[in-house]
N, C-alpha and C positions, 0 to 999 in steps of 0.2 A: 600540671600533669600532662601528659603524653602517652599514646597509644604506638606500638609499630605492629605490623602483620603482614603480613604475604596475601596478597587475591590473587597469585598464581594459578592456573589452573594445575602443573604441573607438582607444582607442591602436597608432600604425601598427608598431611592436619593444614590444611589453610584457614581451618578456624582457630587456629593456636597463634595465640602472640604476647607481648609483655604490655604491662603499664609500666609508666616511668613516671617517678614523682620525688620534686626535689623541694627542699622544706629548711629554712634557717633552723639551729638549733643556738644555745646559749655560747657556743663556741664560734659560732658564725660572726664575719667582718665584713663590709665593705668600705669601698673605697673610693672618692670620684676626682676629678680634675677640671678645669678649660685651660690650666697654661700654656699645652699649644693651640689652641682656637677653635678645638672640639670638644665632644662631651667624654670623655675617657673615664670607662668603671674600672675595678678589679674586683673579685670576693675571694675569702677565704675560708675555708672550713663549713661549703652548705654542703648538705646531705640528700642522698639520692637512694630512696625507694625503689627496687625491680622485681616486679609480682607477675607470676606465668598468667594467661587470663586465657577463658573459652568465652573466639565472643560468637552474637549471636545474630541472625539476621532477621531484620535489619538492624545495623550495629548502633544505631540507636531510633527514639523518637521522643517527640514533643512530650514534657510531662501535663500540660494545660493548653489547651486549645482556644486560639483567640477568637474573637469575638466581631 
């Protein structure tokens, strides 16, 4: 999952932004390699979530506090 947004100050909603969230589905493939002497992926067919979000300040905190 991924967050984007603007802390612009010039920006007209700089509390507006997306989530991004990409997720295998049953159609989903990958792929891997070393035959040229790295580690080379590919995928094919993963899916990508994009949801408007209000966030909120402060854009997050701790849910448990250590000890």
């Amino acid at each position: 999952m991924g967050l984007a947004f603007s802390r612009a100050t010039d920006v007209v909603e700089p509390d507006l932004g997306f989530e991004f969230k990409f997720y295998t589905g049953t159609d989903s493939i990958g792929y891997y390699t070393r035959v040229l002497g790295g580690e080379d992926y590919s995928v094919e067919n993963i899916h990508l979530d994009v949801t408007p979000i209000q966030l909120s300040d402060p854009l997050y905190q701790q849910r448990y506090q250590k000890n």
